[in-house]
N, C-alpha and C positions, 0 to 999 in steps of 0.2 A: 534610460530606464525610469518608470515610475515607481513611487514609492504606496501602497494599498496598505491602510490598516485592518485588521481582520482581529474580531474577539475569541476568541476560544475558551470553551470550559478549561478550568485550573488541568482536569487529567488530562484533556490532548495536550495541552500543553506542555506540559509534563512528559508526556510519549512523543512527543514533535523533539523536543528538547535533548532528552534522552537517545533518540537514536539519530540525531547531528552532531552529538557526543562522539556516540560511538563510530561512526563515519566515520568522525574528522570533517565535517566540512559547517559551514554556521548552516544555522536555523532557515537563513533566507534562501542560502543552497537548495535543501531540502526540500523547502514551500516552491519554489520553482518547477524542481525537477518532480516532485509530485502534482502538482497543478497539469504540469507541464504532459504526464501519463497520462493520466486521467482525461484531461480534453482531447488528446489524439483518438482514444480507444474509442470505435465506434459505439454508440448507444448500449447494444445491447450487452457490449461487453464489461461497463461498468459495476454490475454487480459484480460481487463476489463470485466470481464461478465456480468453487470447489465447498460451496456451501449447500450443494445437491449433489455433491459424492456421495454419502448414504446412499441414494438411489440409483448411482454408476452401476448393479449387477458385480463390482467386483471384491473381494473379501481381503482386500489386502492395501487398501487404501490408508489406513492409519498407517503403515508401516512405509510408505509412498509419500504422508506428506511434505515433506522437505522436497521432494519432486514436484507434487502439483505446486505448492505455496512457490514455489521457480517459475513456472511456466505463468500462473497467473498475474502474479506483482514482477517479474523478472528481477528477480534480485539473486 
């Protein structure tokens, strides 16, 4: 395994930090297994995708989010 240093603003850091906490697993866990999504997900999928639900046609999406935020980070 190589070792990559990577700077972060103080808040991601913070938010990087914070939910390796909450896991249970270190920080480099986390840097891994997030890198690690993000490069598999084809191109177009890297955005945000529930950041154009406003425009989904359906009226019940806030109430859903805890479902889409699943589907699109699969957590």
């Amino acid at each position: 395994m190589k070792r990559t240093t990577v700077k972060l603003p103080d808040e991601l850091d913070d938010r990087l930090r914070h939910e390796a906490h909450v896991r249970g697993i270190t920080v480099s866990e986390l840097t891994r297994e997030a890198l690690a999504q993000y490069l598999s997900a084809p191109s177009g999928r890297r955005k945000f995708g529930a950041a154009a639900a406003g425009r989904s046609g359906r009226s019940d999406t806030s109430s859903r989010i805890d479902e889409i935020l699943e589907r699109e980070w699969g957590r």
